[in-house]
PDB file of N, H, CA, C and O in Angstrom:
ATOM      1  N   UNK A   1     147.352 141.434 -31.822  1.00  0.00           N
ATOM      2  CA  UNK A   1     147.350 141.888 -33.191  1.00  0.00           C
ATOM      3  C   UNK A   1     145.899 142.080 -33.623  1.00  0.00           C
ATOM      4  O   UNK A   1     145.264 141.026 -33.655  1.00  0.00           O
ATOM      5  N   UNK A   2     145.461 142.798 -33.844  1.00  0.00           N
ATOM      6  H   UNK A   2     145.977 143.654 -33.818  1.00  0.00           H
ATOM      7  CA  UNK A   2     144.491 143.898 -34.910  1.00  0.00           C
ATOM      8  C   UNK A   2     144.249 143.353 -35.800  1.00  0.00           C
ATOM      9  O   UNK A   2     145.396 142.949 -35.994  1.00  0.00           O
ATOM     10  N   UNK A   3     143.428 142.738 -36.997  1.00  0.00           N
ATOM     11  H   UNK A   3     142.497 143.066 -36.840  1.00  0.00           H
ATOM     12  CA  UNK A   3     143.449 142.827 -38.356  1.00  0.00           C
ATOM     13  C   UNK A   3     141.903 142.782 -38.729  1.00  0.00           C
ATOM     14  O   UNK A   3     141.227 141.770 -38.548  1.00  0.00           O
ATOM     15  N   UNK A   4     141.396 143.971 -39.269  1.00  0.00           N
ATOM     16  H   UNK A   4     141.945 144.794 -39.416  1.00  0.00           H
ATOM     17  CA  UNK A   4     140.341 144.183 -39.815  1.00  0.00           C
ATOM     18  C   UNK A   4     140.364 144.019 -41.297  1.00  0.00           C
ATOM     19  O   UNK A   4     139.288 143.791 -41.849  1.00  0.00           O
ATOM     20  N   UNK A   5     141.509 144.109 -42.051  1.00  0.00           N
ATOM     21  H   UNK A   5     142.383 144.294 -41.602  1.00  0.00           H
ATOM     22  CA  UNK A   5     141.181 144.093 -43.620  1.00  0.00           C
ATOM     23  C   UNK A   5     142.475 144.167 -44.074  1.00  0.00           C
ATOM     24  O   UNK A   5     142.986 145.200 -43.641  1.00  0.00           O
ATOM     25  N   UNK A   6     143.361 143.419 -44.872  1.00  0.00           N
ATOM     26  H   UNK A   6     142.946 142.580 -45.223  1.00  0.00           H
ATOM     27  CA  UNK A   6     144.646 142.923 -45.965  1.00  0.00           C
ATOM     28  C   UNK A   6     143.941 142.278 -46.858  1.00  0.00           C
ATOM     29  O   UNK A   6     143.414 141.184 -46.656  1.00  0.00           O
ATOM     30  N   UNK A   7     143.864 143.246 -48.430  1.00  0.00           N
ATOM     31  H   UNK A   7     144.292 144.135 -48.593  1.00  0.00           H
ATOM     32  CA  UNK A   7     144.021 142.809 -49.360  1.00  0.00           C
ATOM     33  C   UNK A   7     144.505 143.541 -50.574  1.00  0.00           C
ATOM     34  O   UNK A   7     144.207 144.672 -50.957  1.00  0.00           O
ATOM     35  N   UNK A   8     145.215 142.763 -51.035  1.00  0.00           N
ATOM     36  H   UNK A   8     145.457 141.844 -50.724  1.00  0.00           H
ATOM     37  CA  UNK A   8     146.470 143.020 -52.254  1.00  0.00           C
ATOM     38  C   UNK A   8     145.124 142.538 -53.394  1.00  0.00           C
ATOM     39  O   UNK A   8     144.256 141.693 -53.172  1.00  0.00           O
ATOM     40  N   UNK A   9     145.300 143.355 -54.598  1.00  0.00           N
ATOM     41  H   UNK A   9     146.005 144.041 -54.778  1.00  0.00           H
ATOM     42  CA  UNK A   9     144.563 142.865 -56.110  1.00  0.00           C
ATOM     43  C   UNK A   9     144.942 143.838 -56.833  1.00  0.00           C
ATOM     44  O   UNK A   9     144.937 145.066 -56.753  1.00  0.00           O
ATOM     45  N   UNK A  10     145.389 142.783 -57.812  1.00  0.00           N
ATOM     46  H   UNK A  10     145.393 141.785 -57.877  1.00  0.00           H
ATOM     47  CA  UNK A  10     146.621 143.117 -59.080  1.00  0.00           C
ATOM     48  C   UNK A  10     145.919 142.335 -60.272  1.00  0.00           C
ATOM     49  O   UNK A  10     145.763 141.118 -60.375  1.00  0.00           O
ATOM     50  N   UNK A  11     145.381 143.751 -61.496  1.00  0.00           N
ATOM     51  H   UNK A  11     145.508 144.739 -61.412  1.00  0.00           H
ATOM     52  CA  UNK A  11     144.954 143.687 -62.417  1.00  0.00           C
ATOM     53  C   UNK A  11     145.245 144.107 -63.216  1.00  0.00           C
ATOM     54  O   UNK A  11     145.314 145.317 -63.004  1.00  0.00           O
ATOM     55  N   UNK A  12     145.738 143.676 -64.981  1.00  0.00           N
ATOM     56  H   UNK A  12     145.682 142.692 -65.154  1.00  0.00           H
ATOM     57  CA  UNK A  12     145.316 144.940 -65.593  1.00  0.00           C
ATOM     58  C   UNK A  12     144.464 145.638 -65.723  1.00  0.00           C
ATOM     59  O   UNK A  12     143.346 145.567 -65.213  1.00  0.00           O
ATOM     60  N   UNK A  13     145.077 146.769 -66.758  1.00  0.00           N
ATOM     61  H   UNK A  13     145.985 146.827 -67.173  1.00  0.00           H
ATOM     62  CA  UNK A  13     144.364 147.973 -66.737  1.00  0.00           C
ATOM     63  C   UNK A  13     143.390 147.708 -67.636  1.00  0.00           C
ATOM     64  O   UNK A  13     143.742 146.826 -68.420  1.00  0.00           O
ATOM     65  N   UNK A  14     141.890 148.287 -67.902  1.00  0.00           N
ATOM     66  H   UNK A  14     141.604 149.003 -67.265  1.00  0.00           H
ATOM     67  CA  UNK A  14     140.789 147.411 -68.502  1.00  0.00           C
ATOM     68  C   UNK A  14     141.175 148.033 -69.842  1.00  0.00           C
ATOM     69  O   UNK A  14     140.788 147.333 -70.778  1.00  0.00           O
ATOM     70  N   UNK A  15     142.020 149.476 -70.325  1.00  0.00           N
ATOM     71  H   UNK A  15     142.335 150.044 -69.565  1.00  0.00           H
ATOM     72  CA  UNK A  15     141.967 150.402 -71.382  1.00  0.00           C
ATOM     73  C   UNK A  15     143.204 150.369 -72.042  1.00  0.00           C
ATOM     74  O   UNK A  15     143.335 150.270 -73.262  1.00  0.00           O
ATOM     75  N   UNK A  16     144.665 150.507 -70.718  1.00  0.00           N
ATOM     76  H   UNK A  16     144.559 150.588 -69.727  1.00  0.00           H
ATOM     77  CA  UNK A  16     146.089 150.427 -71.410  1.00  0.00           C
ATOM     78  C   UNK A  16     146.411 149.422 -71.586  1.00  0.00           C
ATOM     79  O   UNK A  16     146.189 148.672 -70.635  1.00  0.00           O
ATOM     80  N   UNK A  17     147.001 148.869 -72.649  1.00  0.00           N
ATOM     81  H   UNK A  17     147.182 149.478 -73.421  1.00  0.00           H
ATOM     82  CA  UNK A  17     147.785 147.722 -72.197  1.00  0.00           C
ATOM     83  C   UNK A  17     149.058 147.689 -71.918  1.00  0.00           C
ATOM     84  O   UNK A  17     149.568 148.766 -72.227  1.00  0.00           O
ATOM     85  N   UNK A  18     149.731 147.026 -71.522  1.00  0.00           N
ATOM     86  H   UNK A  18     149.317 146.152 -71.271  1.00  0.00           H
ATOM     87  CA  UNK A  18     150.767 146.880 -70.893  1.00  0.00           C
ATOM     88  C   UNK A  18     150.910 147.763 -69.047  1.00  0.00           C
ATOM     89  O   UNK A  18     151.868 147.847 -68.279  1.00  0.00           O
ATOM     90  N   UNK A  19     149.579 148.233 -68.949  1.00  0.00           N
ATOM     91  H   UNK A  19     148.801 148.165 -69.572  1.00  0.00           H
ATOM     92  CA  UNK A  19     149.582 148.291 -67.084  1.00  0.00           C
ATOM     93  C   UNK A  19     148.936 148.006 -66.415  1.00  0.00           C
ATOM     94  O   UNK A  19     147.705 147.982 -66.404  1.00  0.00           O
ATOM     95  N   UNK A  20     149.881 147.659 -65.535  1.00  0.00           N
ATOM     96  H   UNK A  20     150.881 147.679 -65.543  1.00  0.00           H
ATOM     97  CA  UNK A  20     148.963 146.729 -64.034  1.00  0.00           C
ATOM     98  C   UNK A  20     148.359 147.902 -63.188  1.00  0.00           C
ATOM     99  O   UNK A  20     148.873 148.958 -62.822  1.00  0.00           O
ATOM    100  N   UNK A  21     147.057 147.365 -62.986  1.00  0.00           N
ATOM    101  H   UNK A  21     146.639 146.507 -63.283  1.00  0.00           H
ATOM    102  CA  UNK A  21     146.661 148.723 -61.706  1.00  0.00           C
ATOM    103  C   UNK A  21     146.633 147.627 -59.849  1.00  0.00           C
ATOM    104  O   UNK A  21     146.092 146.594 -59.456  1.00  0.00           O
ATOM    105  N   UNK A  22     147.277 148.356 -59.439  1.00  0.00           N
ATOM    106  H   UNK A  22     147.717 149.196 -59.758  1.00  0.00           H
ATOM    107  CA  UNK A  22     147.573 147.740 -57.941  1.00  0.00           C
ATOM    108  C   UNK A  22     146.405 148.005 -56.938  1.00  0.00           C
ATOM    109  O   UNK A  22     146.005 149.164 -57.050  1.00  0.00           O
ATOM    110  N   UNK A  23     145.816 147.366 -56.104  1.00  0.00           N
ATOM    111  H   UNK A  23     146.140 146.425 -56.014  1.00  0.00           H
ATOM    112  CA  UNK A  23     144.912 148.254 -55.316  1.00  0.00           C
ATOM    113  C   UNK A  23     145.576 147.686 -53.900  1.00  0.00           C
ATOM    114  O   UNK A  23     146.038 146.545 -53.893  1.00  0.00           O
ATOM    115  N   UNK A  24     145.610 148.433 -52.810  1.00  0.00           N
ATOM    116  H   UNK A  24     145.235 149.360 -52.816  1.00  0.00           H
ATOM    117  CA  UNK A  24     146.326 148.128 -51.614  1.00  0.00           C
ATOM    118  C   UNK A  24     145.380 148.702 -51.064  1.00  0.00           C
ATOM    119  O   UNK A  24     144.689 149.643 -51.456  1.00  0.00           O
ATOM    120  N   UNK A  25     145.345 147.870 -49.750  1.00  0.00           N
ATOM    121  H   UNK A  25     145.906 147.105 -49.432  1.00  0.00           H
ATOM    122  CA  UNK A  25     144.339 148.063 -48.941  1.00  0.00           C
ATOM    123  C   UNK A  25     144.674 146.972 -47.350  1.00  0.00           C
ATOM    124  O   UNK A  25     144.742 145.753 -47.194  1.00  0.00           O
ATOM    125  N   UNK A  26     144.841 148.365 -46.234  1.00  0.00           N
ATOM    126  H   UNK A  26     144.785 149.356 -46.361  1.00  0.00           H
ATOM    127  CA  UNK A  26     145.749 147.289 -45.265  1.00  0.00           C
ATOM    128  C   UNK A  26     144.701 148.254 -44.075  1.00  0.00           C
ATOM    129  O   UNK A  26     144.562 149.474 -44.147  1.00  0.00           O
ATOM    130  N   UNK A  27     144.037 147.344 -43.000  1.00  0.00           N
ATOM    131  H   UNK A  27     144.150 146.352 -42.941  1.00  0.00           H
ATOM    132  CA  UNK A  27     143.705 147.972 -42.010  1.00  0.00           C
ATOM    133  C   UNK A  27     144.074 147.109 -40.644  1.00  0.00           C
ATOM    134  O   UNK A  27     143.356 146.291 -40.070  1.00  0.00           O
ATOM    135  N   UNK A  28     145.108 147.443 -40.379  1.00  0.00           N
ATOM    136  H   UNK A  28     145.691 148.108 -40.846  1.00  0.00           H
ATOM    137  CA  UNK A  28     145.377 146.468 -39.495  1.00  0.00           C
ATOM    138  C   UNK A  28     146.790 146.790 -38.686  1.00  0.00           C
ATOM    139  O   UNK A  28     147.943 147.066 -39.017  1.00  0.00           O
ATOM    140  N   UNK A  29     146.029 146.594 -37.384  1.00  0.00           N
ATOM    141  H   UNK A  29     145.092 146.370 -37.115  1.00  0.00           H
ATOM    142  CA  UNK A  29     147.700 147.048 -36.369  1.00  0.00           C
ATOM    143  C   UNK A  29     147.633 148.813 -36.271  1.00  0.00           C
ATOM    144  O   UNK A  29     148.636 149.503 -36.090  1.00  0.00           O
ATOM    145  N   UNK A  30     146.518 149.248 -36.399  1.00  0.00           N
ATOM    146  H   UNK A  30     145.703 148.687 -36.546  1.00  0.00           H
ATOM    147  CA  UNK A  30     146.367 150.718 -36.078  1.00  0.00           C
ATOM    148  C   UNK A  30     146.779 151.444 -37.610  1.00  0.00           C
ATOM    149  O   UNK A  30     146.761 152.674 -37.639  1.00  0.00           O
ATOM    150  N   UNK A  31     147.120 150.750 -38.784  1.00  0.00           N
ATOM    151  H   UNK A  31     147.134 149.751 -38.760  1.00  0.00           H
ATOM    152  CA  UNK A  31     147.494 151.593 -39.923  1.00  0.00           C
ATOM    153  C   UNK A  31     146.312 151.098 -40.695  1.00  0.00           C
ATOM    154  O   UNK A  31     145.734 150.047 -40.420  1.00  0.00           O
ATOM    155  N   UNK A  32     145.925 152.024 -41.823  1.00  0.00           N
ATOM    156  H   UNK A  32     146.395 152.878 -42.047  1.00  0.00           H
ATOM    157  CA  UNK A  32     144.678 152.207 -42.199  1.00  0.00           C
ATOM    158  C   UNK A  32     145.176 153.157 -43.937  1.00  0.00           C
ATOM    159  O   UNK A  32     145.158 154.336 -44.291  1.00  0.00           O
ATOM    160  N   UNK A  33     145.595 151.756 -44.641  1.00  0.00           N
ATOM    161  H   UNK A  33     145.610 150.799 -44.354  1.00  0.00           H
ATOM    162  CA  UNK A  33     146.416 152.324 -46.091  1.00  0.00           C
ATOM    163  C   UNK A  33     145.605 151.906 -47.051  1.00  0.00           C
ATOM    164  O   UNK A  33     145.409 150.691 -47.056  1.00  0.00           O
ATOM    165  N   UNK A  34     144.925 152.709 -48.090  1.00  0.00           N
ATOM    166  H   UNK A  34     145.085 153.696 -48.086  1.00  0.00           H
ATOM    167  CA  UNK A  34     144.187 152.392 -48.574  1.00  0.00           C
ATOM    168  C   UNK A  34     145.038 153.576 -50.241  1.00  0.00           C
ATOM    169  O   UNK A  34     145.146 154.799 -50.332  1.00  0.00           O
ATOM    170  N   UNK A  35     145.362 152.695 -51.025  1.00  0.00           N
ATOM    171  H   UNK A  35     145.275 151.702 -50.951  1.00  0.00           H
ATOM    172  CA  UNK A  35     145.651 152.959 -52.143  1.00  0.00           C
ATOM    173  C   UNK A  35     145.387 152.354 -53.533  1.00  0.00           C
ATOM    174  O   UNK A  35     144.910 151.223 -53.634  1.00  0.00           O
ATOM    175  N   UNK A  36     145.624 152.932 -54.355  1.00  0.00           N
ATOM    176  H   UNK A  36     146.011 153.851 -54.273  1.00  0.00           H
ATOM    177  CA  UNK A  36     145.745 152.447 -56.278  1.00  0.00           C
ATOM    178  C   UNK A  36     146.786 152.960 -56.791  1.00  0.00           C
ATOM    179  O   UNK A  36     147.094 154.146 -56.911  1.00  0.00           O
ATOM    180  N   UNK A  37     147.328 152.023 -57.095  1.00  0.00           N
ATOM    181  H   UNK A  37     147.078 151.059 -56.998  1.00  0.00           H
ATOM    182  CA  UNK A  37     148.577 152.937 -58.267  1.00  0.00           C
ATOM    183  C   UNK A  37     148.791 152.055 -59.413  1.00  0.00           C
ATOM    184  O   UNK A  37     148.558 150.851 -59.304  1.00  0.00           O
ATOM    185  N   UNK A  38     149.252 152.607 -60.592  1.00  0.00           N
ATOM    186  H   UNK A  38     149.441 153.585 -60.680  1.00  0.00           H
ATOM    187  CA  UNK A  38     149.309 152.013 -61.559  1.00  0.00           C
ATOM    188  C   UNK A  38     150.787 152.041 -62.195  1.00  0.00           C
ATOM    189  O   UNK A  38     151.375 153.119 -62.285  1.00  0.00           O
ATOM    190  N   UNK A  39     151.565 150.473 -62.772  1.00  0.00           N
ATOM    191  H   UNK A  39     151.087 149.598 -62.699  1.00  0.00           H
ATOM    192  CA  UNK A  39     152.902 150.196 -63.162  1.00  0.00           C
ATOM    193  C   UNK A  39     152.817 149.766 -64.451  1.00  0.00           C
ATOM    194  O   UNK A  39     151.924 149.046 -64.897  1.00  0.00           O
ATOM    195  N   UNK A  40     153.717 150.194 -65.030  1.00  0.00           N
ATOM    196  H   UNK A  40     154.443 150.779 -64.667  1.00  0.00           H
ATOM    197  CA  UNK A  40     154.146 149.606 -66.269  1.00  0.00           C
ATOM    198  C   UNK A  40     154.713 148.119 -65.823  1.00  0.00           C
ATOM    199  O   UNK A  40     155.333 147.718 -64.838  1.00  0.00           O
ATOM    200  N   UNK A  41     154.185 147.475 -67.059  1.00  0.00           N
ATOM    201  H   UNK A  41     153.681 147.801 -67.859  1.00  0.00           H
ATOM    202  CA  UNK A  41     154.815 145.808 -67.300  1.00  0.00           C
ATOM    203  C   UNK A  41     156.113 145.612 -66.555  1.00  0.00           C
ATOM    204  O   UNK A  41     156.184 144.891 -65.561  1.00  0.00           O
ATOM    205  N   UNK A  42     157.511 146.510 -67.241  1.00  0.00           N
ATOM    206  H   UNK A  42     157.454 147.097 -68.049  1.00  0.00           H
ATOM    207  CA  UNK A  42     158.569 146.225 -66.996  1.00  0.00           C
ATOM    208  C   UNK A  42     158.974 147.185 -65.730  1.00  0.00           C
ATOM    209  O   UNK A  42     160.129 147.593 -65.615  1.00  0.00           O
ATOM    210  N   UNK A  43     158.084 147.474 -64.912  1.00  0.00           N
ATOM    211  H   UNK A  43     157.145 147.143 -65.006  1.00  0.00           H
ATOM    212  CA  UNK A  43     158.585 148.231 -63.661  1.00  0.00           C
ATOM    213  C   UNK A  43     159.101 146.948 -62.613  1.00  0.00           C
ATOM    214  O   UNK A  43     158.497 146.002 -62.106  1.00  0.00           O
ATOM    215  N   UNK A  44     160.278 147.335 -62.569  1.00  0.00           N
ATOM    216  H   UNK A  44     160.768 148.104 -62.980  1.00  0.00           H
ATOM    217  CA  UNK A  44     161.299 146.624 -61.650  1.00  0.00           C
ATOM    218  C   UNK A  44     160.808 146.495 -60.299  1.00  0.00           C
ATOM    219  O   UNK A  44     161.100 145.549 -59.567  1.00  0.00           O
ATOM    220  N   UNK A  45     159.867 147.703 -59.894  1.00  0.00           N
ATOM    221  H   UNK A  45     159.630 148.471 -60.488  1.00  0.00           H
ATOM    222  CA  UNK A  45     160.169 147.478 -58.482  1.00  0.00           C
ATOM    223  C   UNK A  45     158.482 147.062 -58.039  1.00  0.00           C
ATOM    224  O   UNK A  45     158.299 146.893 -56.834  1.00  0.00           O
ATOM    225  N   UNK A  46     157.297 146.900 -58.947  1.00  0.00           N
ATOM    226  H   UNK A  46     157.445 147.037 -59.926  1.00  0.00           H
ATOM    227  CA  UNK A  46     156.467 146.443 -58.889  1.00  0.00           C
ATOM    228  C   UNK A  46     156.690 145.071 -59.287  1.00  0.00           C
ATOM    229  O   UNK A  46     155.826 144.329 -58.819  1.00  0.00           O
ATOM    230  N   UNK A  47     157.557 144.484 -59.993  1.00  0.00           N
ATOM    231  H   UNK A  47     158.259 145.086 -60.373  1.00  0.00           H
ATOM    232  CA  UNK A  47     157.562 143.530 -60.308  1.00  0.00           C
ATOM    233  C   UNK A  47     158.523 142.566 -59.109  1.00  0.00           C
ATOM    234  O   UNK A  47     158.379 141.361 -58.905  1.00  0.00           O
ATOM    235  N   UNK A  48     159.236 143.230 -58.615  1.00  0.00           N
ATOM    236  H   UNK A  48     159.353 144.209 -58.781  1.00  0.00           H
ATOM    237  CA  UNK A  48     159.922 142.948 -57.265  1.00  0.00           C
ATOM    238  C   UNK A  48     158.538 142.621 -56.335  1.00  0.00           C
ATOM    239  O   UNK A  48     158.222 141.480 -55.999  1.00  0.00           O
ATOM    240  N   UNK A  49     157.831 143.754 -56.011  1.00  0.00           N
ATOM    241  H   UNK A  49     158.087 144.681 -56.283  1.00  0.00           H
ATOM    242  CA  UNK A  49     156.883 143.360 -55.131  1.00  0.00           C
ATOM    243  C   UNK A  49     155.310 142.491 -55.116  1.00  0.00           C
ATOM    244  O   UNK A  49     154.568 142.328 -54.147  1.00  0.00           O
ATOM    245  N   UNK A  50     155.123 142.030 -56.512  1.00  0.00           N
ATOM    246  H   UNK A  50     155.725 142.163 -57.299  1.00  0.00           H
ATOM    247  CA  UNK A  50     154.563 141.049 -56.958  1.00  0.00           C
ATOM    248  C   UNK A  50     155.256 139.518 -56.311  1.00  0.00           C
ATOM    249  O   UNK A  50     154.549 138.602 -55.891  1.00  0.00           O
ATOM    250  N   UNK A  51     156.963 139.485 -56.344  1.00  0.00           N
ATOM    251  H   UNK A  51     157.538 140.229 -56.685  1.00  0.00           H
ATOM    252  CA  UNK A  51     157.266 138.022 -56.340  1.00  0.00           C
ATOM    253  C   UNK A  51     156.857 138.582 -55.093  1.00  0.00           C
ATOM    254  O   UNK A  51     155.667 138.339 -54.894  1.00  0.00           O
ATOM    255  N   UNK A  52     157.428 139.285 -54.113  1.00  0.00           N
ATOM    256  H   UNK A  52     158.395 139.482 -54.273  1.00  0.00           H
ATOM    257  CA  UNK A  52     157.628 139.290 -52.382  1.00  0.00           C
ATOM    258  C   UNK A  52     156.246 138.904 -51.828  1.00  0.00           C
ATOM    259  O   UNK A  52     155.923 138.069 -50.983  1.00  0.00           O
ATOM    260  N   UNK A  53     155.397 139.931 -52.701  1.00  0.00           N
ATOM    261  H   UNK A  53     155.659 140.610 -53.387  1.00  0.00           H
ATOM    262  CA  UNK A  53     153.822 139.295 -52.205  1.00  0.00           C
ATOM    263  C   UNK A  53     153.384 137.738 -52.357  1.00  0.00           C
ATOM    264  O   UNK A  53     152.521 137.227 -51.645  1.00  0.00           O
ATOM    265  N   UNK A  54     153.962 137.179 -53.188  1.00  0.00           N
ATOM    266  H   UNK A  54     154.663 137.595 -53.767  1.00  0.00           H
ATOM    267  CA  UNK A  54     153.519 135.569 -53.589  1.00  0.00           C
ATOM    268  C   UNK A  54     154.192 134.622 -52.422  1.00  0.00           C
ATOM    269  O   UNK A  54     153.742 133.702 -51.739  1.00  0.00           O
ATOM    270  N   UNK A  55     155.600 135.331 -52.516  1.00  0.00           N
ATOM    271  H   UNK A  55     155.965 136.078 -53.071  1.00  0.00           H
ATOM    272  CA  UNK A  55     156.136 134.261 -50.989  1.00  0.00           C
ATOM    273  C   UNK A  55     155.602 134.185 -49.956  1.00  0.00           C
ATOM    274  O   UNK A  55     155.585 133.164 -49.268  1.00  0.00           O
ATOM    275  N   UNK A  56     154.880 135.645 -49.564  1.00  0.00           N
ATOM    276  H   UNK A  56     154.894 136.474 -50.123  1.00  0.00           H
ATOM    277  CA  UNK A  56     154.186 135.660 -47.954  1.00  0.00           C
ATOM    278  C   UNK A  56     152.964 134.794 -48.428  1.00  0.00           C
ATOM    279  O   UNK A  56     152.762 133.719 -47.863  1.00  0.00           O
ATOM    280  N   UNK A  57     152.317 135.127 -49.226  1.00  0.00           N
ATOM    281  H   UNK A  57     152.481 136.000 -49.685  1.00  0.00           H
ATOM    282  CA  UNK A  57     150.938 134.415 -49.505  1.00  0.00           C
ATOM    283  C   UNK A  57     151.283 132.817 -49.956  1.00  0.00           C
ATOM    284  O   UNK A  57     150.214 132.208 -49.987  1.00  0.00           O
ATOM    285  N   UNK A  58     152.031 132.237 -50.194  1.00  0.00           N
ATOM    286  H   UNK A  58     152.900 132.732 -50.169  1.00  0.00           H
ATOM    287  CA  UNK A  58     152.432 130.795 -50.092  1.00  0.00           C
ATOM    288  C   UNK A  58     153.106 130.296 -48.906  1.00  0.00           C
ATOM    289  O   UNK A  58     152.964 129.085 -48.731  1.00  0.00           O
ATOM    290  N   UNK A  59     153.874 130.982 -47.958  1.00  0.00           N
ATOM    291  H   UNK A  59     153.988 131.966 -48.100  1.00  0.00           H
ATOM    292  CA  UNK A  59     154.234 131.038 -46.795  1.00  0.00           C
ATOM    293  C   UNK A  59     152.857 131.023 -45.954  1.00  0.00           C
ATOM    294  O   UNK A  59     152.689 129.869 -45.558  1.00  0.00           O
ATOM    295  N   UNK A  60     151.966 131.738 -45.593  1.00  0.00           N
ATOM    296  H   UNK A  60     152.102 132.675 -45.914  1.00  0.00           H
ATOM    297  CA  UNK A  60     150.762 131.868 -45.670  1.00  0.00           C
ATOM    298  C   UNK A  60     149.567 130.405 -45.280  1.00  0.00           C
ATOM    299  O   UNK A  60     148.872 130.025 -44.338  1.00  0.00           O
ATOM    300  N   UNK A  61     149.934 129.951 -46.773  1.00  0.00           N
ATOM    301  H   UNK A  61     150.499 130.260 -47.538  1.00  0.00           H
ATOM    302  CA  UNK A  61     148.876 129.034 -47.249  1.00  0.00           C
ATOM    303  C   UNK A  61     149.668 127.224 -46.689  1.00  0.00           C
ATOM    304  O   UNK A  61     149.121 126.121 -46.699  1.00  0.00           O
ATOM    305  N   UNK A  62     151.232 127.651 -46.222  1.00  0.00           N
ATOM    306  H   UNK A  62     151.676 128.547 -46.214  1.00  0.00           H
ATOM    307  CA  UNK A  62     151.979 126.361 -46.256  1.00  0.00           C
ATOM    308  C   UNK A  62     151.862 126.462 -44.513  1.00  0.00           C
ATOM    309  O   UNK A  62     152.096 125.389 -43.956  1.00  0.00           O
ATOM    310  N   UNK A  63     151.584 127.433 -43.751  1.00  0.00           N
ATOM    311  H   UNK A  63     151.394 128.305 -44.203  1.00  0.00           H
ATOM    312  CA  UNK A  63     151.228 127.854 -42.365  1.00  0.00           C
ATOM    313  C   UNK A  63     150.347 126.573 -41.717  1.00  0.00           C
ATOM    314  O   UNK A  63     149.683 125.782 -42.388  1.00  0.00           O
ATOM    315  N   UNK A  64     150.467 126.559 -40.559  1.00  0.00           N
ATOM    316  H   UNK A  64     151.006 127.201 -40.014  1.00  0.00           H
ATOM    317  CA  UNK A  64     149.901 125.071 -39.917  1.00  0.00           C
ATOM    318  C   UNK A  64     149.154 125.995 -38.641  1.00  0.00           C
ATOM    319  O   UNK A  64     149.771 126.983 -38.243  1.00  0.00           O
ATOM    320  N   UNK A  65     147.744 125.634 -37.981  1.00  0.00           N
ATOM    321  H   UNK A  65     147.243 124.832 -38.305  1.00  0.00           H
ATOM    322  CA  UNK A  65     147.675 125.630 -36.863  1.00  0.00           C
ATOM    323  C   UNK A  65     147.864 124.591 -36.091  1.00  0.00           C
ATOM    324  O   UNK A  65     147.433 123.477 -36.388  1.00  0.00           O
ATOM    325  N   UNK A  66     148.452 124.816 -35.138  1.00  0.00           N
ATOM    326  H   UNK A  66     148.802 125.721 -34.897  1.00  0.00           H
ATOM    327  CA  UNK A  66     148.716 123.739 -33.769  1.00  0.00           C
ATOM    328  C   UNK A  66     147.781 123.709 -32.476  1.00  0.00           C
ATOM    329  O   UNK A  66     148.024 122.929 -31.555  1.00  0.00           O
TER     330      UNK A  66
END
């Protein structure tokens, strides 16, 4: 496995309120995704992928080396 660069950062927006601006940024395993997009508060499916991101990243952090 590959991993040069994973990172997720989720902010608001410094001007609207009520939106989150997403920045994605994945280089790793031969894919090379580098995005921004911006959600409203009550977007379902950003807000879906906010919890999903917290489980891996506490899954993550609860991880053991042996």
């Amino acid at each position: 496995m590959e991993v040069n660069e994973i990172r997720v950062e989720i902010r608001k927006h410094h001007v609207t309120p009520g939106i989150n601006v997403l920045d994605l940024v994945i280089d790793a395993n031969g894919e090379n995704i580098r995005r921004q997009t911006q959600h409203k508060d009550d977007d379902k499916s950003f807000a879906k992928f906010v919890n999903d991101i917290t489980k891996v990243a506490q899954e993550l952090a609860d991880a053991r080396i042996e």
